[in-house]
C-alpha positions as CSV (number, residue, x, y, z in Angstrom):
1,X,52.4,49.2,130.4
2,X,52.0,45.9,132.1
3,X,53.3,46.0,135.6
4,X,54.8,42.7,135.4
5,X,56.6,43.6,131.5
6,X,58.1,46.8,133.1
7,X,59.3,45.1,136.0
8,X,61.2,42.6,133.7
9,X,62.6,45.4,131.6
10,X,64.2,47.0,134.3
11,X,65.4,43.9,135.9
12,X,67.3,43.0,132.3
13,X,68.3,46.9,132.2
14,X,70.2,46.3,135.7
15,X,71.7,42.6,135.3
16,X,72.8,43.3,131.4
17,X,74.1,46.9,132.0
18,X,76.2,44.8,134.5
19,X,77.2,41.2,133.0
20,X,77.2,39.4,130.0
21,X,73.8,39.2,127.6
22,X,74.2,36.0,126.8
23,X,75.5,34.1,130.2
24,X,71.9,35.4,132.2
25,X,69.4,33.1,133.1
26,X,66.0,33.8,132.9
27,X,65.5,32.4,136.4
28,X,68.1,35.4,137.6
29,X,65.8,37.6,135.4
30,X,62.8,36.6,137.1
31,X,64.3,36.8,140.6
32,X,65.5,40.4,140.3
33,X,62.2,41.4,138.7
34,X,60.5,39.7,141.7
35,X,58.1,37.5,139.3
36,X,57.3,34.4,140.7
37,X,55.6,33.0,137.1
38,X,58.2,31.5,135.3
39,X,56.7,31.9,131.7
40,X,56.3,35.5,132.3
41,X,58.8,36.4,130.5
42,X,58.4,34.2,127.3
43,X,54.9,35.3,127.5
44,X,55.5,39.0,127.2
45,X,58.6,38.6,125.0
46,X,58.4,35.7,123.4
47,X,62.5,35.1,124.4
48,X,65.1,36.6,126.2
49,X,66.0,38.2,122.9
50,X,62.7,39.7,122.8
51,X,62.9,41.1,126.4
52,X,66.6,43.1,125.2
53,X,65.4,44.9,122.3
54,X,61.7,45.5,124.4
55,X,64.2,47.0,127.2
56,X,66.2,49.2,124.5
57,X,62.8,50.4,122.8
58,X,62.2,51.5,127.0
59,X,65.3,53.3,126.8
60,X,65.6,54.5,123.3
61,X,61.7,55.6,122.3
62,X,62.2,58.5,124.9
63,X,65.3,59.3,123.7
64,X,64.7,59.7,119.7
65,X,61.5,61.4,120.2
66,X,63.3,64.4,122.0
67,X,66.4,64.7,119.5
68,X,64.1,64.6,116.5
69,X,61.8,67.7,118.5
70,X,65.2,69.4,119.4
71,X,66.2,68.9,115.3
72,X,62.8,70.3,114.3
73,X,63.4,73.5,116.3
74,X,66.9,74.4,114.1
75,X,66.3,77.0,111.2
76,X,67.8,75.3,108.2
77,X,68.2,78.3,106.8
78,X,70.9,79.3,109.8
79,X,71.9,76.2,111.0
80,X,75.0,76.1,113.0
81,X,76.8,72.7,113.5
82,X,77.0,73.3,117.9
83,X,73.3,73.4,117.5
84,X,72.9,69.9,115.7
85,X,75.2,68.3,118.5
86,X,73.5,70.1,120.9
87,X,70.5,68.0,120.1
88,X,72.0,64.9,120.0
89,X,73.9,65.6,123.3
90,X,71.1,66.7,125.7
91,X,68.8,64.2,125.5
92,X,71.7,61.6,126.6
93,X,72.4,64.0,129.2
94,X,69.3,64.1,130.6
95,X,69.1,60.3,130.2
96,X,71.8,60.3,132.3
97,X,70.5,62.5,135.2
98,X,67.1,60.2,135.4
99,X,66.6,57.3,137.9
100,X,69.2,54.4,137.2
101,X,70.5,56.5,134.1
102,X,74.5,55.3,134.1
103,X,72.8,51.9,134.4
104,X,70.5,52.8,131.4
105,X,73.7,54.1,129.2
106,X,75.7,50.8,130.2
107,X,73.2,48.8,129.2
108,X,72.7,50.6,125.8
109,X,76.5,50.2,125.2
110,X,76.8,46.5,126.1
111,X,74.1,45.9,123.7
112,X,75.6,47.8,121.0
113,X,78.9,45.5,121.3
114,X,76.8,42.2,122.3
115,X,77.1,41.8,118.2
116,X,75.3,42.5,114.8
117,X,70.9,42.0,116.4
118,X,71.8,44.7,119.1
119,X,73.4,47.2,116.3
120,X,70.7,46.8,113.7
121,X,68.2,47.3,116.9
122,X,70.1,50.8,117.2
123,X,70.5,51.9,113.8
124,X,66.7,51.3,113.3
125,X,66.4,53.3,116.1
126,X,68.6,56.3,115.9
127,X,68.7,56.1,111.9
128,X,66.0,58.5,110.8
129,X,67.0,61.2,113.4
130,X,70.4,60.6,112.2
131,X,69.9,61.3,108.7
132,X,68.0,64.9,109.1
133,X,70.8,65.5,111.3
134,X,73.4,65.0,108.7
135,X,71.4,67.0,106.2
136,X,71.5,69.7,108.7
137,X,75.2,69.5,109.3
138,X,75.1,69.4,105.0
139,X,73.8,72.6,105.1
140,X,75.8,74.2,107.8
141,X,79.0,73.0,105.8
142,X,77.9,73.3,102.5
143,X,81.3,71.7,101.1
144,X,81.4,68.7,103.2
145,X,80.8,65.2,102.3
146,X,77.3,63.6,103.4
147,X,78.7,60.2,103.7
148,X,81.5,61.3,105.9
149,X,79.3,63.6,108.1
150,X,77.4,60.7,108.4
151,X,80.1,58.3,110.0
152,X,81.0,61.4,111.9
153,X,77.7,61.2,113.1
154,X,77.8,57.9,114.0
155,X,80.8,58.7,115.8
156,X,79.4,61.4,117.6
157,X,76.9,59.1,118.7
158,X,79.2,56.1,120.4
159,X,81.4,59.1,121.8
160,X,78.2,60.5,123.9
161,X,76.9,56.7,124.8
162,X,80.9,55.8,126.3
163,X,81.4,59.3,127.3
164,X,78.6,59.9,129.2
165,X,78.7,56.2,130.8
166,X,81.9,56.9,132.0
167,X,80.7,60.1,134.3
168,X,83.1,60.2,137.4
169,X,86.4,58.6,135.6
170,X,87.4,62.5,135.6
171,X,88.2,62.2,139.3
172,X,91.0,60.0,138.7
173,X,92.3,61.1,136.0
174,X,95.5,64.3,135.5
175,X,93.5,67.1,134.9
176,X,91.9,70.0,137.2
177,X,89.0,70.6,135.4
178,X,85.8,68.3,137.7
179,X,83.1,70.7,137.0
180,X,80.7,68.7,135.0
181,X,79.1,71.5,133.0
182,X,82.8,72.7,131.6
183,X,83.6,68.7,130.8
184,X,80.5,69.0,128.9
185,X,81.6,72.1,126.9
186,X,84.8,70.8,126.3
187,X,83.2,67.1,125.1
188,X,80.7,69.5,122.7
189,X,83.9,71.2,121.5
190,X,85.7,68.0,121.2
191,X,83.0,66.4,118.6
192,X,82.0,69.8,116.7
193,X,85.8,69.8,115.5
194,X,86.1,66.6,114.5
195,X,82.5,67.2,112.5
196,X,83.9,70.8,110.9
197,X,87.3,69.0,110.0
198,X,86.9,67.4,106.6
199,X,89.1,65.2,104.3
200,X,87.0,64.8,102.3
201,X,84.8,67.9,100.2
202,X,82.4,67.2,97.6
């Protein structure tokens, strides 16, 4: 990639995972990114539109490509619903553990809640791995509903993004348990009951 493109995507990564979308200039873009040509960024992205959904295509293209490889691993045939969340949960994690990763998951939620462009950005992204994994869970739950595994799904998804953003609010809050490996179990417990738990069967 362009060295002057990728040096603008992690600038708008850093000042949007920390303020509003909308209220950035592209001056303060350009000064973090340390670009002194102005059009730079209209050039490579057309608008400052362009430059979000190129900086969640940085974040996201990495992401979808390993939880559709984990989903192709599971035997449908034996599919277990802890393995399906397993694959939507350690890609994030390891998102997480990279270079500026909180700032990456922040950035991916704010543009998730900036309104209706950022969500259909997501969806578009994240859909197609979304729907094998909600024929998976089909399978491991033969009974359940598809449409409500798939808003469970969807749930599952903005619990992990918030979740996962949040690392460190455990410090401060009434519990004993800090280790971050049994948080994660109990988080993986947390969604695979509220995916097993139906109201709704076919």
């Amino acid at each position: 990639m362009n060295s002057t493109k990728l040096k603008l995507i992690k600038a708008a990564i850093q000042l949007y995972s920390e303020n509003n979308i909308e209220s950035l200039s592209v001056q303060k873009i350009n000064e973090m990114a340390k670009v002194s040509n102005k059009s730079a960024l209209y050039y490579h992205f057309k608008s400052k539109s362009g430059l979000v959904e190129a900086a969640l295509d940085h974040i996201l293209d990495s992401y979808v490509h390993e939880v559709e490889y984990l989903i192709q691993q599971i035997d449908e045939d034996t599919v277990q619903v802890s393995e399906v969340i397993d694959a939507l949960m350690t890609p994030m994690i390891k998102m997480l553990l990279e270079e500026n990763g909180v700032m990456k998951l922040k950035f991916f939620s704010k543009v998730i809640s900036a309104g209706d462009e950022g969500r259909i950005w997501v969806s578009k992204k994240v859909g197609p791995a979304s729907i094998i994994a909600v024929d998976l869970i089909c399978k491991a739950l033969p009974q359940a509903n598809p449409d409500e595994i798939s808003l469970k799904i969807l749930f599952t998804f903005n619990t992990l993004i918030n979740i996962v953003s949040d690392v460190g609010i455990e410090n401060f809050w009434p519990t004993k348990i800090k280790d971050r490996k049994e948080i994660g179990k109990y988080l993986k417990n947390f969604i695979e009951g509220g995916l097993i738990h139906s109201l709704h069967q076919k």
